[in-house]
Each structure stands twice: as structure tokens, then as C-alpha cells.
C-alpha positions in Angstrom: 79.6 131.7 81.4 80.9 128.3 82.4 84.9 128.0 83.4 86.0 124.5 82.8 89.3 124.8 85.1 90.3 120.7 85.7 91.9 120.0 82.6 94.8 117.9 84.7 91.7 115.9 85.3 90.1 115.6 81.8 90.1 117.3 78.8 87.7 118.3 76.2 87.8 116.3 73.0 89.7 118.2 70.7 87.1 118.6 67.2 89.7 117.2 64.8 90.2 114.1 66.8 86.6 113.5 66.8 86.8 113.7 62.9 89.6 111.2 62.7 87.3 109.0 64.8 84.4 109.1 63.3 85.2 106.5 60.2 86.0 103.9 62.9 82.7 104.5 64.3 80.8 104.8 62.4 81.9 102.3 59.1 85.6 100.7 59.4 84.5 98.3 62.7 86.4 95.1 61.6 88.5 93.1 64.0 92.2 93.8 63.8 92.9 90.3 64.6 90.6 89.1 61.7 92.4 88.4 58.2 89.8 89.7 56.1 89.7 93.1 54.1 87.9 95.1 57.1 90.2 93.4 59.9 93.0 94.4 57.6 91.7 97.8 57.3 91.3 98.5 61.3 94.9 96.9 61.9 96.7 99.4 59.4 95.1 101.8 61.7 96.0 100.8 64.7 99.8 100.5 63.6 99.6 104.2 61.5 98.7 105.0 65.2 101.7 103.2 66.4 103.7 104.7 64.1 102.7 108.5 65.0 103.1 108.3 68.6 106.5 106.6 68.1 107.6 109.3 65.9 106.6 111.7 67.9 108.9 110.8 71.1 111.7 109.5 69.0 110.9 105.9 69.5 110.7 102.7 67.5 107.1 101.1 67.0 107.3 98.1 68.6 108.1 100.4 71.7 104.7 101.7 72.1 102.4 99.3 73.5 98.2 100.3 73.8 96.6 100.6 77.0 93.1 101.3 78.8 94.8 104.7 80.1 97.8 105.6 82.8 97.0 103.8 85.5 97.1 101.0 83.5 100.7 101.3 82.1 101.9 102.2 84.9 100.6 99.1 86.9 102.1 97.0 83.9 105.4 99.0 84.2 105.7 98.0 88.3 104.4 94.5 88.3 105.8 93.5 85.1 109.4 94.1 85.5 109.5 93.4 89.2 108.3 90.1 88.6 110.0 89.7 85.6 113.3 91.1 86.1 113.7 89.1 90.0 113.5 93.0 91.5 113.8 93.0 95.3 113.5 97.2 96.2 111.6 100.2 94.5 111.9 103.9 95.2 109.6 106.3 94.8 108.0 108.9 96.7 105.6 110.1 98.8 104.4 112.1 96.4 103.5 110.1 93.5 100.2 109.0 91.7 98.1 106.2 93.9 98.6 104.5 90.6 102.2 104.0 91.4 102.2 104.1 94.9 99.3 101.8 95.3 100.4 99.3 92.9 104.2 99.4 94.9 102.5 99.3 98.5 100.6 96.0 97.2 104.2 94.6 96.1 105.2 95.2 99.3 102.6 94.3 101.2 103.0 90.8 99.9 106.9 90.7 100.1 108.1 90.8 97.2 109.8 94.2 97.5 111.4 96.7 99.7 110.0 99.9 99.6 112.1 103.7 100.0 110.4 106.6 99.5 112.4 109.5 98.5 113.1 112.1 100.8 111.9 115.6 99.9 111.3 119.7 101.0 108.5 121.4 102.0 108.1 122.4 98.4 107.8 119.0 97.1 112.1 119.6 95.5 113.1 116.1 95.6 116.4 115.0 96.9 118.5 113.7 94.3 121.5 113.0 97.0 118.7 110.8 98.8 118.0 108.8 95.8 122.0 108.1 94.6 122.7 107.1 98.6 119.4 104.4 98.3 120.9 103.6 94.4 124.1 102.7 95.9 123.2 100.7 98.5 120.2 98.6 97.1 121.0 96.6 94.3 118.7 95.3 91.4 116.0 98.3 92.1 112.8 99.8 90.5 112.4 103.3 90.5 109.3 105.4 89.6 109.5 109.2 89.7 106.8 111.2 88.1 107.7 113.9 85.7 105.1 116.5 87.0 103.0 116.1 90.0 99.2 116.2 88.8 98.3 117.9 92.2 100.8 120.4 93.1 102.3 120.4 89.6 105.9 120.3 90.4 108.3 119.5 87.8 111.0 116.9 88.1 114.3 116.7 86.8 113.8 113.2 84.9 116.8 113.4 82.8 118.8 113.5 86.0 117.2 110.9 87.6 117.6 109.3 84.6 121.2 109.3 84.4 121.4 108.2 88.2 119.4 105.4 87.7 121.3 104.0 84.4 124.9 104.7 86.7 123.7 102.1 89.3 121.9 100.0 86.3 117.8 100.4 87.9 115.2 100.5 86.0 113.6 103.7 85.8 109.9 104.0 85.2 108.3 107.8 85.0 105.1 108.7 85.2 104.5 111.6 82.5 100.3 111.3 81.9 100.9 115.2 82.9 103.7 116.0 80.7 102.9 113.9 77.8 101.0 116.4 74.5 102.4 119.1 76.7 105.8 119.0 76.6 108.2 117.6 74.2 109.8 114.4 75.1 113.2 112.1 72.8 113.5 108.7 74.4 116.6 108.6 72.5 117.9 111.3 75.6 116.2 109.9 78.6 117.5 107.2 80.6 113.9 105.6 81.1 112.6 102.2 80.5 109.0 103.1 80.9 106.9 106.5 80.3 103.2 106.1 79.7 100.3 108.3 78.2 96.8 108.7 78.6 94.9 110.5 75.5 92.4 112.3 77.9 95.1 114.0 79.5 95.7 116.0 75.9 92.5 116.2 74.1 92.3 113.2 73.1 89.3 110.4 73.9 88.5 108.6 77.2 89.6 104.8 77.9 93.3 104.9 76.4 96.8 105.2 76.8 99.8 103.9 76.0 103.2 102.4 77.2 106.7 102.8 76.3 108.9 100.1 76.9 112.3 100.2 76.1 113.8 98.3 73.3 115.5 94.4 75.1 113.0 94.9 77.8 110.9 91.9 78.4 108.4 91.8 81.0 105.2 89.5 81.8 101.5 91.4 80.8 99.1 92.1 83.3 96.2 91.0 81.0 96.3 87.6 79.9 93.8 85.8 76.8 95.4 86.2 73.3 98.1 87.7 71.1 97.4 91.1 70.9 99.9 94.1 70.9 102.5 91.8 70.4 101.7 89.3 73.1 101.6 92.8 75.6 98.5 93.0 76.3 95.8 90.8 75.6 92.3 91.7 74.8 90.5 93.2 71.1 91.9 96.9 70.4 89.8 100.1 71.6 90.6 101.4 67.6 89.0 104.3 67.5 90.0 105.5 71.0 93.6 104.4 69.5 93.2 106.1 66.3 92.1 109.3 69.2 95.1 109.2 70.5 97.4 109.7 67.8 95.6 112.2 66.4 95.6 114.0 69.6 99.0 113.8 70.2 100.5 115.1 66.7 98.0 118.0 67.2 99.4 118.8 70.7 103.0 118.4 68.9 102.2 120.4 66.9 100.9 123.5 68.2 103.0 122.8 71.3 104.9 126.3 71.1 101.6 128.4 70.8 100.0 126.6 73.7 102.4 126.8 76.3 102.6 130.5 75.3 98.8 130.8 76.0 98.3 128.5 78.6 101.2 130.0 80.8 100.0 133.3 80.1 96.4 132.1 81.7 98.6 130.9 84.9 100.1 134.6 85.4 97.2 136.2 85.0 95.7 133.6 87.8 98.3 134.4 90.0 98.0 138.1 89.6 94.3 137.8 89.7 94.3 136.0 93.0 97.1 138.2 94.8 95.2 141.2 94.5 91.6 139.8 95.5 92.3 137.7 98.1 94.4 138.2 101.3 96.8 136.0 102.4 96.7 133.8 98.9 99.4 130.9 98.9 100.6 128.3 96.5 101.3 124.9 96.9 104.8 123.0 96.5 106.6 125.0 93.2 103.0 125.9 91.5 103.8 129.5 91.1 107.4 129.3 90.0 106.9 129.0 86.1 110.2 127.1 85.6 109.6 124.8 87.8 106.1 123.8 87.4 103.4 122.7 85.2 102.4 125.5 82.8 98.7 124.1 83.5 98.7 123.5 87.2 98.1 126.2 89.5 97.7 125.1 93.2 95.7 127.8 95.6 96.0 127.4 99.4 93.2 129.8 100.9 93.0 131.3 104.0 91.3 129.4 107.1 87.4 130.0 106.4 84.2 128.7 107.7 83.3 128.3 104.2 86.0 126.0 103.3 84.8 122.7 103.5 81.8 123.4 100.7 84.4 125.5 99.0 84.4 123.3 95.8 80.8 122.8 95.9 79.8 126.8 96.1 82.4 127.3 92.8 80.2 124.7 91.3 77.1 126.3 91.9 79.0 129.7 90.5 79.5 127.7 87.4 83.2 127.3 88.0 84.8 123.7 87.6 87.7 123.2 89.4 89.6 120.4 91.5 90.8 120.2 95.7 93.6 118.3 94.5 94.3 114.8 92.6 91.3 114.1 90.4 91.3 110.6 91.6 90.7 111.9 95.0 88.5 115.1 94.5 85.4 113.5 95.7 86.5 111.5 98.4 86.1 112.5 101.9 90.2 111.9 102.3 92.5 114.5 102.2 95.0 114.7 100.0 98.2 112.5 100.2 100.1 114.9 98.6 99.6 117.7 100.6 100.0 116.0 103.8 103.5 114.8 103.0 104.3 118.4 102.2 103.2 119.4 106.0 100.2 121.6 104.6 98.1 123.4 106.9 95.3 121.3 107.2 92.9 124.2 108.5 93.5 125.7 104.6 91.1 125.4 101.2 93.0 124.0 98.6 91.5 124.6 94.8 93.9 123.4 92.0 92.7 125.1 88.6 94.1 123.5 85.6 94.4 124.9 82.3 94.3 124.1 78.5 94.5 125.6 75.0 90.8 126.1 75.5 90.8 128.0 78.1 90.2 132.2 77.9 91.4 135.3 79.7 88.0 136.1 80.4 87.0 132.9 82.1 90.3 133.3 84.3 88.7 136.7 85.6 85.1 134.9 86.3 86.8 132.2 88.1 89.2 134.8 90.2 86.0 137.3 90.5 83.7 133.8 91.6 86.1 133.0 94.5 86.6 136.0 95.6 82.9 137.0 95.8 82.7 133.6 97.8 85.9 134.0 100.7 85.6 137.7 101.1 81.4 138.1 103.4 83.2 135.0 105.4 86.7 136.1 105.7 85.4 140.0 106.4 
């Protein structure tokens, strides 16, 4: 048995996205900018695309722009309109994505912004008090706030912080790469101006995203070389990755109900699993409180151990796949940024498993029975 457990990373291709593919693989490979009958044919693809993914969060298609991925969007979503719109501060927090924070640190660093980070607990709660006292007093301001933290897997409260940021008129970008084909989400309800997807994140192919931009928001592209997605982003159209995406997304829509039901129902059995193996088992930030975290992020602090350090590589060899935090990060010899802002004891193993609808009960027991066949000769 192999147990694929770093789905928050990337996830497997889902087979009925593959078959939507396939035809722009393999036959339909005009250029949508091309007038002819096979550019034609590719460009009422790529808008059919459009059209599905704007449905499916309540939006209107020129709202949806195409991307390479996340950390694309969400680059576009910081630079564009805090160039654009004249923005001298941005919130966020400690805790976000490097591809927020990195992108807002640059901005800084070359003083064009003010940067507050948002205060928070030793959970990872933010403090919505924190961010209406930094709303009030800084006007003309950028926020970003992630709607579930890929590491930790903490939930946020974006319709709150929504409604904050639209009473002291900011403009609110959210990162939801985690939450997007996994939960269900009306633009229509939120207050944001930005949310962004990445396909991979939900079965869907490798190498793109996509951005929502609010209706009468006008910011500069990143990318710049021709016309396409509506003067957006320039550069020819990744179609069949496009044509992915969609597809991807009204399956996870779809099934939505009967895949949170299974996939949460994997992250009990985890927790379970791991209490009554392992001594002194602990979970990071809100990972184990089911309301208030990812359904398919479960954050394991370990014990102090000798064995800690090659922890990820032994599971490996034991034919289990899992994560020491942010994907981005997880074979980098830095810790993670996430758990040192939340204080964590440095001296314990973090493993994050993350889960999808493709996932088993029985490779939850092989993962539980692999670590604990690993920690207990050391921790004996």
C-alpha cells in the first residue's frame, strides 16, 4: 500500500478531467487569438470555461480572469491594485501564504506601502478588533486574509472581514487556493474584490488558476505582450489546463456534500487513530476543531524525538506521503513561518496529512500504524 496524504499540496488528476482534456490535446490545438475555424474552436472553449467557473461562484464572466496558478493571482491581486488604485498600507498577517506575504514585504521593501500584520492567538484565531482599530486609522488600505491556512488549516471568518473592510471602504483580497472545489463560495455575499483558484488544489491539472476581480475594478497586469484575457493577462492561453479547470471545479461542486462527508470522516478517524497510538499527540493552531478548520488539513505536533529530524523521510521510506508544513516550504531546510508565529515548540515533529475524496479508511490506519511503528523504539 501507498498513502498519498499531501493533497493541500497537490492532487491527483481527477479521470473525468483528464477526458475533457484530451480533445485539446490531442486534436483541437488552434490559437484562440487566431480567427480561423480551429482558433475559433479553442476560444469557445476557453469562454465555456469562463462561463462554468463563473456560474459556479455566482459571478459574471468577465470576472474571472486565467492564470498560471495561485501564486500568480495573488501577486496580480497585491501589485495591481496597489499600484493602480494609489494604496499606501496593507494588512495581513503573519500567517499568510509567502505568496502574499512575499509579494507585500517586496512592496514595502521598496516604499510603496506600509505594512501591519494582524495580531493573533496561540491558535492562529485572528483578531478582528485588531484589524477594525488598523481599518480606522489607515486610510486607502489593502487587505489580504486567507480563507484557510494551507499549513495549520485554520478557517477564517471572510465574510466578516469582509464586511469590515467594505465599512472603511479597503480592498479586500482573500486567498482561498484551499477553500476553493472544497467549499461553496457566492461572490454575490462576500465583500471581496479578489479570490483566486488554483485547479491542482481540486483535482484538477498543474499550471493554472484563476482570478476573480470584482466588477468596476481596474488594475494594471503583471504580464505584459498582447491582448489576451481581456487585456489581463498577456500571453497565448494554457486551453487544455483551462478547459482542466472547469471541469474540475463543477465536479468538486458537484459532489461537494458527499466529499466533505468522507473526507471529514477520514480526519476523525486520524485523530482518533493518533490519540490512542501515540502519547502526548498534539495539534496545531484549530486543526482538530472540525468547525473551525479545514476538513482536509490535519496538523500533528509529535513528541520531542531523536528521530524527528528524518521524520518525513522514514514515512517515505514506509510508503507514506505526507507534508512538515506548507508545501512550498517542505523541502527547505527553514522552518516553518507559520508555526513560529504561533510560538510552537521548536524541539517538536510536525507532519500535516491532507486529505481528498481519494483517500481510504484503510490507508488512514497504515499511515497511523506507519508513524507509530516509527516514534514508539525511540520514544520507549
Amino acid at each position: 500500500m501507498y498513502a498519498y496524504f499531501d493533497n493541500a499540496a497537490t492532487t491527483p488528476l481527477d479521470p473525468e478531467v483528464l477526458e475533457a482534456m484530451m480533445p485539446f490535446l490531442s486534436q483541437h490545438y488552434g490559437n484562440p487569438s487566431s480567427l480561423h475555424g480551429p482558433g475559433r474552436q479553442v476560444r469557445a472553449a476557453i469562454e465555456n470555461a469562463r462561463k462554468t467557473v463563473a456560474h459556479l461562484l455566482n459571478a459574471a464572466p468577465a470576472e474571472i480572469s486565467f492564470t498560471s496558478g495561485g501564486t500568480e493571482a495573488d501577486n496580480y491581486a497585491a501589485f495591481g491594485s496597489i499600484r493602480t488604485l494609489g494604496l499606501r498600507h496593507a494588512i495581513t498577517s503573519p500567517l499568510e501564504h509567502h505568496a502574499v506575504l512575499h509579494p507585500l514585504q517586496a512592496l514595502e521593501k521598496a516604499g510603496e506601502i506600509e505594512l501591519h500584520y494582524l495580531r493573533h492567538d496561540a491558535q492562529g484565531k485572528l483578531d478582528l478588533a485588531h484589524l477594525e482599530e488598523l481599518l480606522a486609522a489607515q486610510p486607502r488600505t489593502f487587505v489580504s486574509l486567507m480563507h484557510a491556512n494551507n499549513e495549520i488549516g485554520n478557517l477564517n471568518d471572510i465574510e466578516a472581514i469582509g464586511e469590515l473592510c467594505a465599512q472603511h471602504e479597503a480592498v479586500f483580497h482573500t486567498d482561498t487556493v484551499q477553500t476553493i472545489g472544497h467549499y461553496r463560495h457566492d461572490v454575490q455575499k462576500l465583500k471581496n474584490h479578489f479570490l483566486v483558484g488554483s485547479a491542482h488544489k481540486f483535482h484538477g491539472p498543474k499550471g493554472v488558476g484563476f482570478l476573480y476581480t470584482r466588477s468596476g475594478l481596474q488594475v494594471s497586469p503583471l504580464i505584459h505582450g498582447g491582448a489576451q484575457e481581456r487585456n489581463v493577462r498577456s500571453g497565448t492561453e494554457n486551453v487544455y489546463g483551462i478547459v482542466g479547470l472547469a471541469k474540475a471545479l463543477e465536479i468538486a461542486i458537484r459532489d461537494l456534500a458527499t466529499h466533505q462527508a468522507h473526507v471529514q470522516g477520514l480526519k476523525d478517524r486520524f485523530i482518533a487513530k493518533l490519540r490512542a497510538e501515540i502519547d502526548e499527540v498534539q495539534f496545531n493552531g484549530c486543526s482538530a476543531i472540525s468547525d473551525q478548520s479545514l476538513y482536509t488539513v490535519l496538523s500533528v505536533s509529535l513528541p520531542p524525538s531523536a528521530i524527528s529530524e528524518m521524520l518525513l523521510f522514514n514515512l517515505d521510506i514506509s510508503k507514506v506521503a505526507a507534508s512538515g508544513g506548507s508545501a512550498c516550504t517542505s523541502g527547505a531546510q527553514a522552518g516553518s513561518h507559520v508555526l513560529e508565529a504561533l510560538g510552537a515548540d521548536p524541539d517538536r515533529a510536525t507532519v500535516r496529512f491532507s486529505m481528498s475524496k481519494m483517500n481510504t479508511a484503510a490507508e488512514v490506519d497504515y499511515a497511523v500504524e506507519q508513524l507509530a511503528k516509527l516514534y514508539r523504539p525511540v520514544t520507549a
